[in-house]
Structures are given as C-alpha cells and as structure tokens.
N, CA, C and O atoms as a GROMACS GRO file, in nm:
protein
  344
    1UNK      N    1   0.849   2.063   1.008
    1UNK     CA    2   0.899   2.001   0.888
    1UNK      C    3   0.792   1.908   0.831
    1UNK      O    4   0.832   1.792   0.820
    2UNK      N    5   0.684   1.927   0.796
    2UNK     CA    6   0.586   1.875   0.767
    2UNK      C    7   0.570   1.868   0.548
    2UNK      O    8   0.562   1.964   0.471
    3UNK      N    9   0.570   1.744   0.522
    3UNK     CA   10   0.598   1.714   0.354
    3UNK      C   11   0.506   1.858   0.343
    3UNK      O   12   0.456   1.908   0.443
    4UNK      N   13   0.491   1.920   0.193
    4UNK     CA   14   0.444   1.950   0.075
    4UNK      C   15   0.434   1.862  -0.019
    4UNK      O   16   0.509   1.768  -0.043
    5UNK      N   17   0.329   1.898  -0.078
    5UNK     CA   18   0.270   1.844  -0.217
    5UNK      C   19   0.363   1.928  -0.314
    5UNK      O   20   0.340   2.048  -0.331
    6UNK      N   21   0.454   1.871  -0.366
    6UNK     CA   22   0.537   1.905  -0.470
    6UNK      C   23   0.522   1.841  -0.603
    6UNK      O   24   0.467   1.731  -0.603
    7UNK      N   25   0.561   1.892  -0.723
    7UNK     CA   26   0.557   1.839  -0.815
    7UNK      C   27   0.677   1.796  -0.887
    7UNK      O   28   0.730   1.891  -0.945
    8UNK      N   29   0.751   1.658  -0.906
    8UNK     CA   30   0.861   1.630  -0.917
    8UNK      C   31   0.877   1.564  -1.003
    8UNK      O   32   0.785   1.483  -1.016
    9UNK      N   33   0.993   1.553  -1.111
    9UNK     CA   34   1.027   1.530  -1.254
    9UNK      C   35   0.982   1.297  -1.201
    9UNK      O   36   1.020   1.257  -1.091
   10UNK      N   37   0.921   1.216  -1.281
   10UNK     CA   38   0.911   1.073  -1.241
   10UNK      C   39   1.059   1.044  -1.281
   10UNK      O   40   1.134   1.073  -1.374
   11UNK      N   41   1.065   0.978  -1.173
   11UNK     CA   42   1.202   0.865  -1.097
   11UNK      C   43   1.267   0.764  -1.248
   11UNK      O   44   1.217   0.712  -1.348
   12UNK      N   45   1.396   0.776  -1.191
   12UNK     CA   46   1.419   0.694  -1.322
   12UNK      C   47   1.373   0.541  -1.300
   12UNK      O   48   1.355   0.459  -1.390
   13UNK      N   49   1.361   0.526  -1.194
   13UNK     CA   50   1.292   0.381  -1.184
   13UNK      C   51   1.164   0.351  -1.259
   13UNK      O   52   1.129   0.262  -1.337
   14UNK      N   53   1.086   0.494  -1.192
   14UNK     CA   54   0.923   0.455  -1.290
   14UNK      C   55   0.972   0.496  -1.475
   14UNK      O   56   0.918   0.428  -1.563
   15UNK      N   57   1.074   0.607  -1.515
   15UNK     CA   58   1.107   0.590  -1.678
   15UNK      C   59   1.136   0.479  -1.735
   15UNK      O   60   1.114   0.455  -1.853
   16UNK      N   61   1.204   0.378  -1.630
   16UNK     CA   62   1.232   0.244  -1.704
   16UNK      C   63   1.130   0.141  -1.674
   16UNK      O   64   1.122   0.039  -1.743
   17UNK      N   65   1.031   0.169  -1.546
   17UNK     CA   66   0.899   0.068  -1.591
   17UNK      C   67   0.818   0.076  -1.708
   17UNK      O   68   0.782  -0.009  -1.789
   18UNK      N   69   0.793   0.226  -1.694
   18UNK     CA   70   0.734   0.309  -1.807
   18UNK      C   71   0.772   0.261  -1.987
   18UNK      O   72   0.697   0.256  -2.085
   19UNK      N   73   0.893   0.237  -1.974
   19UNK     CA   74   1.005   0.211  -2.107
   19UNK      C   75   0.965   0.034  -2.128
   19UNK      O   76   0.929  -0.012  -2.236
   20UNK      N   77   0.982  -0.048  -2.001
   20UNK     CA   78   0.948  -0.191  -2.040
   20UNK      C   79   0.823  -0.180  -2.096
   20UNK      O   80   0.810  -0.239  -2.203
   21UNK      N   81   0.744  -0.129  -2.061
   21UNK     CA   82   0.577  -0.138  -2.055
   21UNK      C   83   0.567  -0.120  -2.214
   21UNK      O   84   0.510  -0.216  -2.264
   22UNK      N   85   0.603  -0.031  -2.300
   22UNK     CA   86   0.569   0.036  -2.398
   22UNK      C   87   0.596  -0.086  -2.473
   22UNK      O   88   0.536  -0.129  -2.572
   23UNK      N   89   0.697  -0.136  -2.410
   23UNK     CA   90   0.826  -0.224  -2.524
   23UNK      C   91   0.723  -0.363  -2.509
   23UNK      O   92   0.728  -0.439  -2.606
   24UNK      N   93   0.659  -0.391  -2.432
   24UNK     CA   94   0.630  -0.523  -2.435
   24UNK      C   95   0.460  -0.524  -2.334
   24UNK      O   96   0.443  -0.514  -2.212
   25UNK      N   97   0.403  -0.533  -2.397
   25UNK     CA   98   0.227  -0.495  -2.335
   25UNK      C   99   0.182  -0.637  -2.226
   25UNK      O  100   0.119  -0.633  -2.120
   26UNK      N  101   0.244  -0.760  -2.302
   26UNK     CA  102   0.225  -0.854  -2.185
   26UNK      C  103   0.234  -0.868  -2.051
   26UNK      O  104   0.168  -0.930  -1.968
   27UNK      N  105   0.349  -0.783  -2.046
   27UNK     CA  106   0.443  -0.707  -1.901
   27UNK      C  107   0.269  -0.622  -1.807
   27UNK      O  108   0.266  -0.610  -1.684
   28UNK      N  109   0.186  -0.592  -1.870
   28UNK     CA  110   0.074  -0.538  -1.749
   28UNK      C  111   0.039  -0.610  -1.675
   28UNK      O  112   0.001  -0.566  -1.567
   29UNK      N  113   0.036  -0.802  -1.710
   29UNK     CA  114   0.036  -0.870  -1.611
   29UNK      C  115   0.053  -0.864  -1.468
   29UNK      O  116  -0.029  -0.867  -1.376
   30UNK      N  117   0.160  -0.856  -1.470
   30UNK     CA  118   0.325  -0.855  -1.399
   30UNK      C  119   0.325  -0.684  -1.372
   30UNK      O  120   0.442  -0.663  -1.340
   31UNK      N  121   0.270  -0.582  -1.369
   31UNK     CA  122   0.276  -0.458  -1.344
   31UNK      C  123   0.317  -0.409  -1.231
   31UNK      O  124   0.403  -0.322  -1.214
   32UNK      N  125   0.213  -0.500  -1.105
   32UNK     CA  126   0.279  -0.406  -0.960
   32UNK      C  127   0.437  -0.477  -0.942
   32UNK      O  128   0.538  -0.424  -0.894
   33UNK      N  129   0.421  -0.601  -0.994
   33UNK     CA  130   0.623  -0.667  -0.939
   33UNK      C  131   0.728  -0.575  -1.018
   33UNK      O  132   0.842  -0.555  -0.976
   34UNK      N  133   0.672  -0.518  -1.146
   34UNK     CA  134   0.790  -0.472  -1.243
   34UNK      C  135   0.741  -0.288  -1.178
   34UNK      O  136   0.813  -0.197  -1.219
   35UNK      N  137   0.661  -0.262  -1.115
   35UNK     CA  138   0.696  -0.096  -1.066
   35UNK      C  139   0.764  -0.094  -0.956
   35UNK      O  140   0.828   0.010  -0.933
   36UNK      N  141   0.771  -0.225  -0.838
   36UNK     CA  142   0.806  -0.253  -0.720
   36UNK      C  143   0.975  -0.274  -0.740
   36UNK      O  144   1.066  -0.235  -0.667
   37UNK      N  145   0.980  -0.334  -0.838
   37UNK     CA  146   1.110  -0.370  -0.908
   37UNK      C  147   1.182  -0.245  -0.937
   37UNK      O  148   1.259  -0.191  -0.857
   38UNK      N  149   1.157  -0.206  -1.042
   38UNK     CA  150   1.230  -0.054  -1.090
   38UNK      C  151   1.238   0.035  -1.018
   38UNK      O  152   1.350   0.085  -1.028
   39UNK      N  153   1.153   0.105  -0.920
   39UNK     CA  154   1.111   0.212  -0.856
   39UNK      C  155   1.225   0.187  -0.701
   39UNK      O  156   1.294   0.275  -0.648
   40UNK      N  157   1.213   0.041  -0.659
   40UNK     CA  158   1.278   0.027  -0.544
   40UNK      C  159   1.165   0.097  -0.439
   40UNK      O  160   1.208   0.178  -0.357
   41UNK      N  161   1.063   0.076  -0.441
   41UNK     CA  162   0.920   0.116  -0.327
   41UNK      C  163   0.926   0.013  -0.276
   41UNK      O  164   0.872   0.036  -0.168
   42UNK      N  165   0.951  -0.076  -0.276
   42UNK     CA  166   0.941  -0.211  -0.166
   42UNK      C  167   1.047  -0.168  -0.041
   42UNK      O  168   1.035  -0.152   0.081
   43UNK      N  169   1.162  -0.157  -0.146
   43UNK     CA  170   1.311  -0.148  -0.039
   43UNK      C  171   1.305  -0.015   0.018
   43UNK      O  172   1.388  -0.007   0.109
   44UNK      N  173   1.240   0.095   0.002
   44UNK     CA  174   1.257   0.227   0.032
   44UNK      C  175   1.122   0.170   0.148
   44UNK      O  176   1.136   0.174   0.270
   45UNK      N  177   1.055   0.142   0.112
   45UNK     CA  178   0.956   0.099   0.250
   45UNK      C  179   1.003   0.047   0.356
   45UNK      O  180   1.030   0.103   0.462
   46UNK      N  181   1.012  -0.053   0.328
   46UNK     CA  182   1.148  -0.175   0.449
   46UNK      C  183   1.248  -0.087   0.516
   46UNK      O  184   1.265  -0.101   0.638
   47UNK      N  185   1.338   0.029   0.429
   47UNK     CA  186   1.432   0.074   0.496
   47UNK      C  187   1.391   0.168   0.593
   47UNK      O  188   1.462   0.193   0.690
   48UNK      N  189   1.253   0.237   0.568
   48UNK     CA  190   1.191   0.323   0.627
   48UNK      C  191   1.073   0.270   0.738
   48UNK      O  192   0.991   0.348   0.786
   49UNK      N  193   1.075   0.177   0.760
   49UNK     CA  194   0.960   0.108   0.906
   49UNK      C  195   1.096   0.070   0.948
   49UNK      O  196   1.108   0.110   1.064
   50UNK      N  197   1.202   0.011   0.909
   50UNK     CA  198   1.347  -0.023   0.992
   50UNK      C  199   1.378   0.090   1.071
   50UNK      O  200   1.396   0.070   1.191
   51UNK      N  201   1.392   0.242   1.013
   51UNK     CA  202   1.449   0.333   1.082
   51UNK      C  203   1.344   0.386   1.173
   51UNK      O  204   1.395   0.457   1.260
   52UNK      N  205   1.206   0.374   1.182
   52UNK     CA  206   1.127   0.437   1.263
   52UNK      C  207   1.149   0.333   1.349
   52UNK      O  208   1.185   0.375   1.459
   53UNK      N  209   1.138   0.162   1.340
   53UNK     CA  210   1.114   0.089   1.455
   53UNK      C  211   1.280   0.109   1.548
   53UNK      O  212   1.285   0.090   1.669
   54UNK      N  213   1.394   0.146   1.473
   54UNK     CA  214   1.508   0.132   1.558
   54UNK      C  215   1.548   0.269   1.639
   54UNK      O  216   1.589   0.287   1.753
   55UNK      N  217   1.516   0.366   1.523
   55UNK     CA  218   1.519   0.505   1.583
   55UNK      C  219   1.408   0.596   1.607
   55UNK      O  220   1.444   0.700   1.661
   56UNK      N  221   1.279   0.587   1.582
   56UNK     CA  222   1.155   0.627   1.603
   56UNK      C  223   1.155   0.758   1.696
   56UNK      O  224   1.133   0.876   1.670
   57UNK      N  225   1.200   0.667   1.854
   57UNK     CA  226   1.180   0.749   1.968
   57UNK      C  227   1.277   0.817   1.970
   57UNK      O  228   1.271   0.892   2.067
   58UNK      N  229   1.360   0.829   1.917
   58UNK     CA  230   1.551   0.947   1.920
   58UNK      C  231   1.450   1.049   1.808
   58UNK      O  232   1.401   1.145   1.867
   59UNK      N  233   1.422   1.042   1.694
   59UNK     CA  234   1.383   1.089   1.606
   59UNK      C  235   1.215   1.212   1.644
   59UNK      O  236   1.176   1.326   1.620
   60UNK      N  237   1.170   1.084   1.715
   60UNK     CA  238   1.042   1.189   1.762
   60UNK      C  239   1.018   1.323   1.879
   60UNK      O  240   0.929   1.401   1.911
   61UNK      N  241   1.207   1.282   1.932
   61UNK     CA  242   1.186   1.380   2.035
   61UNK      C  243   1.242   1.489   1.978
   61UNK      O  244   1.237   1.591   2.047
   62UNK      N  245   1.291   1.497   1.879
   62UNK     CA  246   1.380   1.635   1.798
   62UNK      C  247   1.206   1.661   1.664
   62UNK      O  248   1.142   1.762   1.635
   63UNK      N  249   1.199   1.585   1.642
   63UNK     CA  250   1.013   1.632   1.523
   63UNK      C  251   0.920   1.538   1.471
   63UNK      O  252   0.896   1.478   1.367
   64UNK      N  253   0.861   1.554   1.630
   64UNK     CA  254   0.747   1.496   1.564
   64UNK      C  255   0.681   1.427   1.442
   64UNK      O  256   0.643   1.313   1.415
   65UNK      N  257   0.685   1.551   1.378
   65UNK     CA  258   0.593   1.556   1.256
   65UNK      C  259   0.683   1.494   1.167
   65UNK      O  260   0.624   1.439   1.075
   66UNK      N  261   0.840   1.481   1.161
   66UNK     CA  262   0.898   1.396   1.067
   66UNK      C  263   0.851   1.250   1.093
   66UNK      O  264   0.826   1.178   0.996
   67UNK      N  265   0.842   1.214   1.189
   67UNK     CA  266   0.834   1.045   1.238
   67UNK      C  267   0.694   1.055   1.163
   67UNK      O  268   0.678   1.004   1.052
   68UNK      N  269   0.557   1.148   1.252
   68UNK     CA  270   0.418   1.161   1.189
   68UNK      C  271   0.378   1.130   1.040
   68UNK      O  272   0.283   1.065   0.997
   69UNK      N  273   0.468   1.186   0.981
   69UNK     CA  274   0.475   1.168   0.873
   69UNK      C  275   0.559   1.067   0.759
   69UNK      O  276   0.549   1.059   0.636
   70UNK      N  277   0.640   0.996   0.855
   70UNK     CA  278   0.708   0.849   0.799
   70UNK      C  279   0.599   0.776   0.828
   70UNK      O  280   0.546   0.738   0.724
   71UNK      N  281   0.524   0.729   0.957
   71UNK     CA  282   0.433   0.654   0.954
   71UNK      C  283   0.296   0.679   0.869
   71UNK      O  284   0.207   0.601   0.834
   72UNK      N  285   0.310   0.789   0.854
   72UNK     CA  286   0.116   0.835   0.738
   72UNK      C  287   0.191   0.793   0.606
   72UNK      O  288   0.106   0.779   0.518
   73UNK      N  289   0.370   0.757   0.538
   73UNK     CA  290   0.352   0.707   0.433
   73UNK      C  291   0.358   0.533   0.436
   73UNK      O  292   0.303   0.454   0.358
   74UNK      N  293   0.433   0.509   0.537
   74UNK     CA  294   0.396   0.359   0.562
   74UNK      C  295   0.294   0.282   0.554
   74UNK      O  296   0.294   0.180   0.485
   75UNK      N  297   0.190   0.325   0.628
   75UNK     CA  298   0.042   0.330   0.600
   75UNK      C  299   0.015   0.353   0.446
   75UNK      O  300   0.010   0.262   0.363
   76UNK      N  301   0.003   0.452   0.428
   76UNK     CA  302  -0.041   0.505   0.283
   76UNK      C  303  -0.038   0.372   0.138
   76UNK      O  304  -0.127   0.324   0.067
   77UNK      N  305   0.143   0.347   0.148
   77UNK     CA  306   0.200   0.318   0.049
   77UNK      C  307   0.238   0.177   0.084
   77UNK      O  308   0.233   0.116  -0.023
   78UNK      N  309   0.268   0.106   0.166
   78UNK     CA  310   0.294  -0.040   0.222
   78UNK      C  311   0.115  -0.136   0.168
   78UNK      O  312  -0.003  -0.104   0.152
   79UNK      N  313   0.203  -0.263   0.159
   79UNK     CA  314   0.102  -0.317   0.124
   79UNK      C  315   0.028  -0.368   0.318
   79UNK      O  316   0.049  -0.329   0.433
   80UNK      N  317  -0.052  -0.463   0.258
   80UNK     CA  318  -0.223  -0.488   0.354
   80UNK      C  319  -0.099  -0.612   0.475
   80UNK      O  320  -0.136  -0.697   0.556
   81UNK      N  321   0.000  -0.584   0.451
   81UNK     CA  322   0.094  -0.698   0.582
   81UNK      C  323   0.102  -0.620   0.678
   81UNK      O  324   0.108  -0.497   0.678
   82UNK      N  325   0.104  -0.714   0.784
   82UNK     CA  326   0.142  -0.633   0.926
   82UNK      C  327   0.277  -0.581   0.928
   82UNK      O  328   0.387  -0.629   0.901
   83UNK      N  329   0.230  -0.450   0.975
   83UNK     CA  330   0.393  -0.362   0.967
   83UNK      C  331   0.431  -0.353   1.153
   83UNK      O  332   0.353  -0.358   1.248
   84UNK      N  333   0.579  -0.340   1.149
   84UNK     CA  334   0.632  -0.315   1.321
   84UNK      C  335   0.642  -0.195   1.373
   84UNK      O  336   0.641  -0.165   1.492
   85UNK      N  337   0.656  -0.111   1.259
   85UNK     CA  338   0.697   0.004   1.311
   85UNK      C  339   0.667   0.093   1.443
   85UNK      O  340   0.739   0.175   1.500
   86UNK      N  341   0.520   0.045   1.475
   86UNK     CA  342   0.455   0.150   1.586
   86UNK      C  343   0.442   0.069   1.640
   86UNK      O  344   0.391   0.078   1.751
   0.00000   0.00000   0.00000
C-alpha cells in the first residue's frame, strides 16, 4: 500500500486561502498562518504523529509501508520542531 503521485482537484481549504489572497494582497504577509489555517495541515499533522506515536507498532505489523510512509510525510511536511513520533 505504498502512496501514488496522484493528481487531485485543490482542497477547499487551499480555494478559500486562495479566495482571501485575491481579495486582500496584504494577507501574503500572514501567508503560511492563513494556508495552515484554511487547509487544517497543522491539525492533520498533529493528528497523524498522534496516531503513529499511539498506534505505530499495531499498525506496522499489518504494513509497513503505511506507517513508512506516515513518517516520510511527517518529515516532509511538519515544520523544523522536534516531532515524537519515532
């Protein structure tokens, strides 16, 4: 069960960062809080190092490569803070 590179319609979270942005240019300031904001990538992060650090090892003994691949986006996409997960 290893991701694909898919190509997928943008989130209504990023249409309505996308939508402030147009509406008001000052807002680039403030850009990564208002994509972190709309998108919910902060909270989808958090919920996802929560479920690897509580269920990780239940999870890794049924696939690998799903856990493998929760932690390569944690990494990826989390900011430069120390994460628990591993």
């Amino acid at each position: 069960m290893t991701p694909k590179a898919q190509r997928h319609e943008p989130t209504a979270g990023a249409l309505r960062a996308a939508r402030a942005i147009n509406q008001d240019a000052s807002l680039l300031k403030s850009l990564p809080e208002l994509i972190d904001r709309e998108t919910g990538v902060r909270e989808i992060l958090d919920i996802l190092e929560n479920i690897i650090s509580e269920a990780g090892d239940l999870i890794e003994s049924r696939s690998p490569e799903l856990v493998a691949a929760a932690r390569n986006a944690l990494r990826r996409y989390s900011d430069e803070t120390p994460r628990q997960a591993e």
